[in-house]
TIGU-962414 format. One record per residue (C-alpha): residue number from 1; x negated, y negated, z negated. Coordinates in Angstrom, 1 decimal. Layout:
# TIGU-962414
+-----+--------+--------+--------+
! num !   east !  north !     up !
+-----+--------+--------+--------+
! NUM !      X !      Y !      Z !
...
+-----+--------+--------+--------+
//
This chain:
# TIGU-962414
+-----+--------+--------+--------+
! num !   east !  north !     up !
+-----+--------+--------+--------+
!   1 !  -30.5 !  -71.8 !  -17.2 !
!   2 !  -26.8 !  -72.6 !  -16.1 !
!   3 !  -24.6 !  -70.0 !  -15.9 !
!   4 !  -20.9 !  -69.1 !  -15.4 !
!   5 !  -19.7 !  -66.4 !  -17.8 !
!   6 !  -16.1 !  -65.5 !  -19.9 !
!   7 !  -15.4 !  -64.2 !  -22.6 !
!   8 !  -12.2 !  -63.3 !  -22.2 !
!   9 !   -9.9 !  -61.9 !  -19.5 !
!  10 !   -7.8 !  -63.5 !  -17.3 !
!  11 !   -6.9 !  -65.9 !  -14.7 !
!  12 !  -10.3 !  -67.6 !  -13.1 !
!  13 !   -9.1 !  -71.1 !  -14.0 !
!  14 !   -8.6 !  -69.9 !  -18.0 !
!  15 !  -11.6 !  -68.4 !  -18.6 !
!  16 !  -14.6 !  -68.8 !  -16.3 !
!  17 !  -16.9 !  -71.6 !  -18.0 !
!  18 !  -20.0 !  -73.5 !  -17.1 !
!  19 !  -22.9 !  -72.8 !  -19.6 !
!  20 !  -26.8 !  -73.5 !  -20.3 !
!  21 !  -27.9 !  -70.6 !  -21.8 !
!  22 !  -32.1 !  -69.4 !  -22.3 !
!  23 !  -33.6 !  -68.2 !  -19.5 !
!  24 !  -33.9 !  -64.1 !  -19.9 !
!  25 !  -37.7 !  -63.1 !  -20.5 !
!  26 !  -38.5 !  -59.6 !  -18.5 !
!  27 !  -39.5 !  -56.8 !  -20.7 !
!  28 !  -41.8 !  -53.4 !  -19.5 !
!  29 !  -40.4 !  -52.2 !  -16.2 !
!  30 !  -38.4 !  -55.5 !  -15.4 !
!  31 !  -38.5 !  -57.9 !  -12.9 !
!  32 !  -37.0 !  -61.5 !  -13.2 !
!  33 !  -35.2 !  -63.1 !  -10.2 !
!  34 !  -34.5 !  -66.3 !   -9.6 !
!  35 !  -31.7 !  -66.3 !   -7.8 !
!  36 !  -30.4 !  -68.3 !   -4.5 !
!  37 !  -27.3 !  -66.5 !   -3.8 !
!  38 !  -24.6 !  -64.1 !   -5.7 !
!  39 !  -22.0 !  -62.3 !   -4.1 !
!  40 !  -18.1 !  -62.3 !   -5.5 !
!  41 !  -16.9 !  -58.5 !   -4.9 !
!  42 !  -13.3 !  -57.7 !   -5.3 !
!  43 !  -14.5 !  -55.3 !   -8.5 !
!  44 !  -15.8 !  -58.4 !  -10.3 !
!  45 !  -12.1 !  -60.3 !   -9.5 !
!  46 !  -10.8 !  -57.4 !  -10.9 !
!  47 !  -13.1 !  -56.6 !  -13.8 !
!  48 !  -12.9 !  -60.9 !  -15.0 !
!  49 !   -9.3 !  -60.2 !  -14.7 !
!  50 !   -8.7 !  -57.5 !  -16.7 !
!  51 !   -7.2 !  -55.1 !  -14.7 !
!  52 !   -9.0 !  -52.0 !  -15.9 !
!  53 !   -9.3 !  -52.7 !  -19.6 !
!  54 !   -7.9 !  -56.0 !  -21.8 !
!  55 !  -11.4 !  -55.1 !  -23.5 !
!  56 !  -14.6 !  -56.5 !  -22.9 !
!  57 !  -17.2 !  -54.5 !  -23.8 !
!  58 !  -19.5 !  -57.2 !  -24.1 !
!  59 !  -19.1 !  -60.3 !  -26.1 !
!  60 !  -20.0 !  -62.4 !  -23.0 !
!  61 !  -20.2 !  -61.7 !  -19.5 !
!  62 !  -21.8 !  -63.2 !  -16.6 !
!  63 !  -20.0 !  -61.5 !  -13.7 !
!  64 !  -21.3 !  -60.6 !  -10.5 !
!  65 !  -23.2 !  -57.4 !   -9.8 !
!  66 !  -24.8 !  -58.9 !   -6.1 !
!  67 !  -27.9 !  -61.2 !   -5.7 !
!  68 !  -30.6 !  -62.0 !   -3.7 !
!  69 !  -33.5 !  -64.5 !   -4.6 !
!  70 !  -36.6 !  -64.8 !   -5.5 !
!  71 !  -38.7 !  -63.0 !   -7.9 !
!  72 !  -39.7 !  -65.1 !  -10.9 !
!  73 !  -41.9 !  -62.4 !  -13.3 !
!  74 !  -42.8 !  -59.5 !  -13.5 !
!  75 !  -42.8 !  -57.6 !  -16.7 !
!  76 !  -45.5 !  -54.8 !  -17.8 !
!  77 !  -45.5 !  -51.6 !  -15.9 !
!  78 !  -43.9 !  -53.3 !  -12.8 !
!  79 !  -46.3 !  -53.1 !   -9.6 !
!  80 !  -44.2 !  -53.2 !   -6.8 !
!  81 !  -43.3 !  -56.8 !   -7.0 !
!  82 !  -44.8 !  -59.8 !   -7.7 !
!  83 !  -43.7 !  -63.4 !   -7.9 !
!  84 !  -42.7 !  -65.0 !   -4.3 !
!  85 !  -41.1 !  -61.6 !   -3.4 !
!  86 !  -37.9 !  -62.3 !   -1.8 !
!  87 !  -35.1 !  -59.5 !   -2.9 !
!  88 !  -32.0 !  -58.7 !   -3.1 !
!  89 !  -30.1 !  -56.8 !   -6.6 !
!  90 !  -27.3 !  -54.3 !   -7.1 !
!  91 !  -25.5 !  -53.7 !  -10.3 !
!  92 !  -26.0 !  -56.7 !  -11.9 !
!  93 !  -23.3 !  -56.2 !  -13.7 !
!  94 !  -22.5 !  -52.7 !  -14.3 !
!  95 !  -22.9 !  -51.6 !  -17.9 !
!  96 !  -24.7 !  -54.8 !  -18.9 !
!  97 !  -23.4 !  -58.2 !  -20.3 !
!  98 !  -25.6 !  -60.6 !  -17.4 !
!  99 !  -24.9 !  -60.5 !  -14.1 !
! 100 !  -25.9 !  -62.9 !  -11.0 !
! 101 !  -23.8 !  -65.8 !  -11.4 !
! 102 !  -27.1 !  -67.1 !  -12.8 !
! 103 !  -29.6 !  -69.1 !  -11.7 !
! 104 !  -31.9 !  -66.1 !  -13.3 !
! 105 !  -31.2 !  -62.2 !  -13.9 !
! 106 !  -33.2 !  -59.9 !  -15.2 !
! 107 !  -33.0 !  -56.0 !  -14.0 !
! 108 !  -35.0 !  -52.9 !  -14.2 !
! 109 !  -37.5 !  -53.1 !  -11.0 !
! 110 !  -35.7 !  -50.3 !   -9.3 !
! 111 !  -32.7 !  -52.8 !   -9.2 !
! 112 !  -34.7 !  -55.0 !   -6.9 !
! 113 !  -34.8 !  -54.3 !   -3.1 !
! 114 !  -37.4 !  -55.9 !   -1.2 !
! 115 !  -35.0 !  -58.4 !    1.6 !
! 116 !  -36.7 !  -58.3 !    4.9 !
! 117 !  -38.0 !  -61.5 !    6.2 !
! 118 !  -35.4 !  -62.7 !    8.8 !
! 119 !  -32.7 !  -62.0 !    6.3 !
! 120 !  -31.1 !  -65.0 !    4.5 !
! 121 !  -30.0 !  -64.3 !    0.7 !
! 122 !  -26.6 !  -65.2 !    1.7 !
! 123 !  -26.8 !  -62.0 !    3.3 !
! 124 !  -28.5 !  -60.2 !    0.4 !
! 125 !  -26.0 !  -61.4 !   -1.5 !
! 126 !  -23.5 !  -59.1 !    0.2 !
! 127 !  -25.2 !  -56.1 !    0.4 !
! 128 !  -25.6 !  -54.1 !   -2.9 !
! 129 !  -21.6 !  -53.3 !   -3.0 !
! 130 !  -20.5 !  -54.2 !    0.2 !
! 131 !  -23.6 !  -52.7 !    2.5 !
! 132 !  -24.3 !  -49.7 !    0.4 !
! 133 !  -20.4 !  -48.8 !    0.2 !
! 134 !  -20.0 !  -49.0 !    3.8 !
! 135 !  -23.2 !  -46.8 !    4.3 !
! 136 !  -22.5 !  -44.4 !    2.0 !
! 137 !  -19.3 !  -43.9 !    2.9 !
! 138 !  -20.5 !  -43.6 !    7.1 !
! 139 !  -23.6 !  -41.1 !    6.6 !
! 140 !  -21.9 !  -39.1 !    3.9 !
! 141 !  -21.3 !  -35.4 !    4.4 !
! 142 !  -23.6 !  -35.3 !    7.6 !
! 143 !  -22.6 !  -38.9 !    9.4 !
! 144 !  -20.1 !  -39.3 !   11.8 !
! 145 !  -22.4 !  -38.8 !   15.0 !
! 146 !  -19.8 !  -37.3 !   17.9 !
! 147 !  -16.7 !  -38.3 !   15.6 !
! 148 !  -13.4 !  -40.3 !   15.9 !
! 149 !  -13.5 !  -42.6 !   12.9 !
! 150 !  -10.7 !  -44.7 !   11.7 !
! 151 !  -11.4 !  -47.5 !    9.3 !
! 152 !   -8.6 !  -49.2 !    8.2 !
! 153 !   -8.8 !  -53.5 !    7.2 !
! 154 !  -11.5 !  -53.6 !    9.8 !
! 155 !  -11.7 !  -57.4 !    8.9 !
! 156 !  -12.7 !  -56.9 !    5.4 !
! 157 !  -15.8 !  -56.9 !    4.1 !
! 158 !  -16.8 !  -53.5 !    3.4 !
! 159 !  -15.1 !  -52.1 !    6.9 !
! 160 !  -16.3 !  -54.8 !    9.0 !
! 161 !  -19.9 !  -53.1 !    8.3 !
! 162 !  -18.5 !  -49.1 !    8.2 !
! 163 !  -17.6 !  -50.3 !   11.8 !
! 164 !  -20.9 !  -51.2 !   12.7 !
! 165 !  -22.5 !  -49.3 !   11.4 !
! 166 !  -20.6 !  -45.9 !   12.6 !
! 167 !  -21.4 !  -47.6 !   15.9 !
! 168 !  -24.9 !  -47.3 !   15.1 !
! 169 !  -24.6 !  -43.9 !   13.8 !
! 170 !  -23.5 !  -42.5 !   17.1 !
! 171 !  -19.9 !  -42.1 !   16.7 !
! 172 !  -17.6 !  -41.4 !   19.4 !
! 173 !  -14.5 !  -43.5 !   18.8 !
! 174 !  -14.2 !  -46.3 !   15.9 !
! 175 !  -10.6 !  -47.0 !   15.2 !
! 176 !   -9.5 !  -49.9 !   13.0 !
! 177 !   -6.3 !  -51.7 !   10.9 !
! 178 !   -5.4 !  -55.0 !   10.4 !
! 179 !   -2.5 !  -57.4 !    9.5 !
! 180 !   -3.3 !  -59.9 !   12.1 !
! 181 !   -4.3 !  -60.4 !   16.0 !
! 182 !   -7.0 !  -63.2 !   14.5 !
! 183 !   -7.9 !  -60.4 !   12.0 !
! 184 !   -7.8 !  -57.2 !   14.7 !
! 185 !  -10.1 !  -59.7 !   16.8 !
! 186 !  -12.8 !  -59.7 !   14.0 !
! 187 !  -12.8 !  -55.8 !   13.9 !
! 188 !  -13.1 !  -55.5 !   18.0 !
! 189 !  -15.8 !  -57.6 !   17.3 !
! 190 !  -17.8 !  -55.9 !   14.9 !
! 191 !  -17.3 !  -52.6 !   17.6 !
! 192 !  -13.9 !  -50.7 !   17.3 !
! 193 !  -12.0 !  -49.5 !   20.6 !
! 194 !   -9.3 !  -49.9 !   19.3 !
! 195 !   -7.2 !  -51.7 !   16.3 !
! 196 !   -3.6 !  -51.3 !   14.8 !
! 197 !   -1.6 !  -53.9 !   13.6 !
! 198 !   -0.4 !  -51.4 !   10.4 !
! 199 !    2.7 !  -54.2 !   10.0 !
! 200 !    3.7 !  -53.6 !   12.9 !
! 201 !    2.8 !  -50.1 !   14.4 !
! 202 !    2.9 !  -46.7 !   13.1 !
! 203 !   -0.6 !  -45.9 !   12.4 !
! 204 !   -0.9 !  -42.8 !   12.2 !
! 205 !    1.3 !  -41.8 !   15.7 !
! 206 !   -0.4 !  -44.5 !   17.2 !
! 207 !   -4.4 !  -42.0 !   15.9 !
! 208 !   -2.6 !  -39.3 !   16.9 !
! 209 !   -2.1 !  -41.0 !   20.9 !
! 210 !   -5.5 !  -42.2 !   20.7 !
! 211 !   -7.2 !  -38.7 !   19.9 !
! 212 !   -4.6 !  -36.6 !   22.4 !
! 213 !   -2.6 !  -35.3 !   19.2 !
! 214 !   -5.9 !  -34.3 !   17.2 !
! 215 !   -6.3 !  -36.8 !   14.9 !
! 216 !   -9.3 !  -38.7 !   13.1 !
! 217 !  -12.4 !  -36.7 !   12.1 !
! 218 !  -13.1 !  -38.8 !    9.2 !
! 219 !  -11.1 !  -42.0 !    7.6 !
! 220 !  -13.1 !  -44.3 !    5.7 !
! 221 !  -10.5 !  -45.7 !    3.0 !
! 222 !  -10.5 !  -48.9 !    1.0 !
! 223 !   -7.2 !  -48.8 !   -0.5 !
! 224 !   -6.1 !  -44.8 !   -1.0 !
! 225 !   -3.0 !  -45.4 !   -3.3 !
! 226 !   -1.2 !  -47.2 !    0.0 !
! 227 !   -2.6 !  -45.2 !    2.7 !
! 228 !   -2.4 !  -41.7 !    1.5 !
! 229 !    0.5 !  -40.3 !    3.1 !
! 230 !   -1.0 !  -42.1 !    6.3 !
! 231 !   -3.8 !  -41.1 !    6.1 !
! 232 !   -2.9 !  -37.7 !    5.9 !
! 233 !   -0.8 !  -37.8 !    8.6 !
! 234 !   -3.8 !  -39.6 !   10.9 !
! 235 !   -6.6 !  -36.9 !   10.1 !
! 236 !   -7.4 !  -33.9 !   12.2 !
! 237 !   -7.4 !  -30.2 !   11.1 !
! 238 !  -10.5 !  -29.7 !    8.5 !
! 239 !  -11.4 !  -33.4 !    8.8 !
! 240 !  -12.1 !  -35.8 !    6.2 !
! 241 !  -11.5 !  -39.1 !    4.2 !
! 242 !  -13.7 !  -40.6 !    2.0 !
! 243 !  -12.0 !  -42.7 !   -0.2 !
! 244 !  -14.1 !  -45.9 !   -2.1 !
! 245 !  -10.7 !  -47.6 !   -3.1 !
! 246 !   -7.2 !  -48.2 !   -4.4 !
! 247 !   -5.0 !  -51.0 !   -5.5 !
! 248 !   -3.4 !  -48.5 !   -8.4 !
! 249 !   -5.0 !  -46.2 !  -11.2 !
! 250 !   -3.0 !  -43.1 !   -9.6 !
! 251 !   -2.6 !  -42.0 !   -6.2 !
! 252 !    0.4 !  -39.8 !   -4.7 !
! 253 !   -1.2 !  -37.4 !   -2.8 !
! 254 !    1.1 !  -35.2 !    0.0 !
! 255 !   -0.2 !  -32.3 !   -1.4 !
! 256 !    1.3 !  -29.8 !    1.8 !
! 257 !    0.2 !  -31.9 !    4.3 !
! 258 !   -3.2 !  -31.7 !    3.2 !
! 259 !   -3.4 !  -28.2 !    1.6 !
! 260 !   -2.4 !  -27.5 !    5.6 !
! 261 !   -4.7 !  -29.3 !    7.3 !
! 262 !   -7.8 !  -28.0 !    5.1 !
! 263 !   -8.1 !  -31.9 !    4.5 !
! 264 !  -11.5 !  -32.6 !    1.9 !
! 265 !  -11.2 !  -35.9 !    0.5 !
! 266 !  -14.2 !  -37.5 !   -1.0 !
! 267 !  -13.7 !  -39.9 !   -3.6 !
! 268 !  -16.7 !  -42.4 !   -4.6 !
! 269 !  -17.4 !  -45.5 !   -6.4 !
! 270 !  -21.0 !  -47.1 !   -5.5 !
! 271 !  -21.9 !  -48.1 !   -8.8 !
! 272 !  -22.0 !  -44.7 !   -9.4 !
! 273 !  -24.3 !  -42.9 !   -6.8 !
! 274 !  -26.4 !  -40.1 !   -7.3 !
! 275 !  -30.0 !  -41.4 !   -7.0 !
! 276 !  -30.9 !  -39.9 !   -4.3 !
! 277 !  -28.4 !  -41.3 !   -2.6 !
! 278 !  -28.5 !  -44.7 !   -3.2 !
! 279 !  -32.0 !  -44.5 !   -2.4 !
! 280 !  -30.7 !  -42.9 !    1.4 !
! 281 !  -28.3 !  -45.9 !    1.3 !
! 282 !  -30.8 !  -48.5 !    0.5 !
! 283 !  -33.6 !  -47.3 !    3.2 !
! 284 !  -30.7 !  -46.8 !    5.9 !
! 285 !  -29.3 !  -50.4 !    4.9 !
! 286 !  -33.1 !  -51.7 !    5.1 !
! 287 !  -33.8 !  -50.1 !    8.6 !
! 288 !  -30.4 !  -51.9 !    9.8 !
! 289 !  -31.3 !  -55.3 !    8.6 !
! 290 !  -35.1 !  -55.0 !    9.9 !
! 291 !  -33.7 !  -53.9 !   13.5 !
! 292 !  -30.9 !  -57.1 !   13.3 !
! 293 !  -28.4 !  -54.8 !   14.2 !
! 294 !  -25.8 !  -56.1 !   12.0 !
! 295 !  -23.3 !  -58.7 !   12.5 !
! 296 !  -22.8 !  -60.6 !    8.4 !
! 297 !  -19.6 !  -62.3 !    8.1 !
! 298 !  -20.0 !  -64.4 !    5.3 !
! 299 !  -16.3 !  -66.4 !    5.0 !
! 300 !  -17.4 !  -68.8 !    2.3 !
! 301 !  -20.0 !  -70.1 !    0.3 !
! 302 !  -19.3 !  -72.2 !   -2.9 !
! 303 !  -21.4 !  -74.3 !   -6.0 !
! 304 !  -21.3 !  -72.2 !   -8.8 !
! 305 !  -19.6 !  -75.2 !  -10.4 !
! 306 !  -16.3 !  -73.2 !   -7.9 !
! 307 !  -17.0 !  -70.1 !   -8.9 !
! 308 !  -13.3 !  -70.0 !  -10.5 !
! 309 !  -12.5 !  -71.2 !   -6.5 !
! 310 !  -14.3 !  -68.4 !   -5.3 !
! 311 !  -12.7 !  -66.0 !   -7.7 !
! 312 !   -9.2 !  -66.6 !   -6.5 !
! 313 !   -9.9 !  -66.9 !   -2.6 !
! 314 !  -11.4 !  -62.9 !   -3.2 !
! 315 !   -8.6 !  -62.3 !   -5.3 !
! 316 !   -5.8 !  -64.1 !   -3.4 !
! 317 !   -7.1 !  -61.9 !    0.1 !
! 318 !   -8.1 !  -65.3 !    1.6 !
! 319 !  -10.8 !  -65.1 !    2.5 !
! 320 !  -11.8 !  -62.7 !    5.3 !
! 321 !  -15.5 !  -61.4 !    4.6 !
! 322 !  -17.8 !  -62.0 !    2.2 !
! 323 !  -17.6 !  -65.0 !   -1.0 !
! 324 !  -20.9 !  -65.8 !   -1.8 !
! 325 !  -22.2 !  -68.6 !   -4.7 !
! 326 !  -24.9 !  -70.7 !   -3.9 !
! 327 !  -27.4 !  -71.4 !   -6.9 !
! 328 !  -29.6 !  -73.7 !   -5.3 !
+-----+--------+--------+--------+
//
């Protein structure tokens, strides 16, 4: 099968390579998918790049941890699929050496959602990090039915769906970030009443006007080690920020402002969910996807002969919305 993989960390050019490797056989309780699309997350920029560890802790990796395609075999055990199932994968690539810039992956069954039928795999290709974060982070600690939600980078590709999908949810008031007009025009879009240009404007007085001086119930975060103090400053009394990212291994955290407000801050990563949520976060991801509520802004798709390309227009911030390879 081709495959792009490294074996090494560093710039995309330097060490992302073409290869023909076997095809992966399924063992008991696996599935094999031949895949059609994979998804480039910022995570696996960062993880190819080497800004967590210098270390690999594989000899070889193929990166990507989001697919959708086409299942291929079934190993024995497995009854829920069979081949000409159409599914989409999440964490390829978390605590194993092949992920879905592949033409084939092998996973544990539970790995393998089924993708409804009027959904492309360019789309499933964007929903096992990007969908599931967004969800998780939205219907977390009861939903945000009634609330005022801020979501800052409402372009991006994680926000762009918290915003439609706390929509959906029944909040109140969605209220975004972004750098841009072009950028602010994409989060109006997606359903927020109202979005702050954060070069421009003081974000948090400009919550505090929107919400009569009482500030956000909940802030869905994507980059914490910026945003803290503002954040801080932009949530209510006894509200909450759930916070899925940050451009630094430590945060500053105000610590009076938010020992004062009663502030809870969830941290979460979704590679790590509890079971029983991820399996909430699939069915509620499903159920949007089956009723065509959501809007997927896929900003490019590339040969996996560019995935080095694709790499550095996720890491570069070029690209607004989802990267996605095409394998066939």
């Amino acid at each position: 099968m081709r495959a792009a993989c490294y074996e090494r960390v560093g710039p995309a050019s330097d060490v992302l390579q073409l290869v023909e490797l076997p095809t992966p056989v399924p063992g008991a309780g696996d599935v094999r998918v031949r895949l059609q699309c994979s998804g480039v997350n910022p995570s696996d920029v960062k993880t190819r790049a080497g800004a967590r560890s210098r270390e690999l802790p594989f000899p070889r990796i193929i990166p990507h941890s989001d697919g959708a395609g086409v299942v291929d075999a079934v190993g024995d055990g497995v009854t829920q699929f069979t081949p000409g199932d159409r599914v989409w994968v999440w964490n390829a690539a978390w605590g194993r050496p092949d992920g879905t810039a592949a033409e084939y992956v092998v996973l544990p069954a539970e790995q393998t959602v089924p993708l409804p039928e009027d959904t492309g795999p360019e789309v499933g290709a964007c929903l096992g990090i990007p969908g599931l974060t967004a969800w998780h982070a939205v219907y977390c600690h009861g939903g945000v039915r009634g609330q005022t939600v801020l979501i800052p980078g409402g372009a991006g590709a994680v926000a762009h769906y918290a915003i439609q999908m706390a929509r959906d949810a029944g909040a109140d008031r969605v209220l975004s970030t972004a750098s841009s007009e072009a950028k602010a025009e994409i989060a109006r879009q997606a359903g927020a009443d109202a979005v702050f240009n954060y070069r421009e404007e003081d974000v948090a007085a400009r919550v505090m006007d929107a919400t009569g001086g009482a500030g956000a119930d909940r802030i869905i975060e994507l980059e914490f080690a910026a945003n803290a103090a503002t954040d801080l400053a932009a949530v209510r009394a006894n509200g909450l920020i759930v916070a899925f990212g940050a451009n630094a291994s430590e945060v500053q955290i105000p610590f009076f402002p938010a020992i004062l407000k009663n502030v809870l801050v969830q941290f979460f990563i979704v590679y790590n969910l509890q079971p029983e949520d991820r399996a909430r976060a699939i069915a509620g991801v499903t159920d949007l996807l089956e009723r065509d509520v959501l809007h997927h802004r896929i900003a490019e798709r590339l040969p996996l002969a560019e995935i080095a390309t694709a790499h550095e227009r996720v890491e570069s911030g070029a690209a607004v919305g989802n990267v996605v390879i095409d394998l066939e």
